[in-house]
N, C-alpha and C positions, 0 to 999 in steps of 0.2 A: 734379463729379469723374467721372460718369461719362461724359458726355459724350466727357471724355478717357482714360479707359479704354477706350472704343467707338472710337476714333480709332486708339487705338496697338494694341487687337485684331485691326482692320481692314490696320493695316501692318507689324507684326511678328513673327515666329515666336513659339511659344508660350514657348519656352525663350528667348528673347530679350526676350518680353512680363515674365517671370520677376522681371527683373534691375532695370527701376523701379520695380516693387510692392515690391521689399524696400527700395530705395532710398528709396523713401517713408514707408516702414514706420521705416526708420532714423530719417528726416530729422523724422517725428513724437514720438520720443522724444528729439530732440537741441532743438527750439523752446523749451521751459522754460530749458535752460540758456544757449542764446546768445539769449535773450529777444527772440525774431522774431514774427511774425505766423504763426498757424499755415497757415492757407487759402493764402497764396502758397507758404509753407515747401515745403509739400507738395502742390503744384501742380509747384513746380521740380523738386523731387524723381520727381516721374512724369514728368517731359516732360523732363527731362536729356536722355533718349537720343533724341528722337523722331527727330530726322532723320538718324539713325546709316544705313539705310536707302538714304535717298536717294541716288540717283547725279547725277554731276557737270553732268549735261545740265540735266536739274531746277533745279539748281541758277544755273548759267548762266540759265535762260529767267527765274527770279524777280530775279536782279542787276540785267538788263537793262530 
C-alpha cells in the first residue's frame, strides 16, 4: 500500500491526494458488508482517481 501512496504523492496535489485516502478509508469499512476481499477493496479504493491527472497525450502514447 504504500508503495501506492508513494505513487499518487508523487502525482497528485495534496488536496486531491486527500480524496482516495478517504475513499479508501470508506471502501474499508464497506468490505464486511458487501463480503469482498479487503486488500483489493482497498487497493481500488486508492487508485480510483490515479489517472485523474493524466493528460490526453499520455494517454494516446500508452493505447498505441
Amino acid at each position: 500500500m504504500n508503495d501506492f501512496l508513494l505513487y499518487l504523492s508523487q502525482r497528485l496535489t495534496l488536496s486531491r491526494l486527500q480524496h482516495p485516502q478517504g475513499v479508501m478509508r470508506v471502501v474499508a469499512d464497506l468490505v464486511d458488508i458487501f463480503r469482498v476481499e479487503r486488500d483489493q477493496a482497498v487497493t481500488a479504493g486508492l487508485l480510483h482517481d490515479a489517472a485523474t491527472d493524466l493528460n490526453q497525450e499520455y494517454f494516446l502514447r500508452y493505447v498505441k
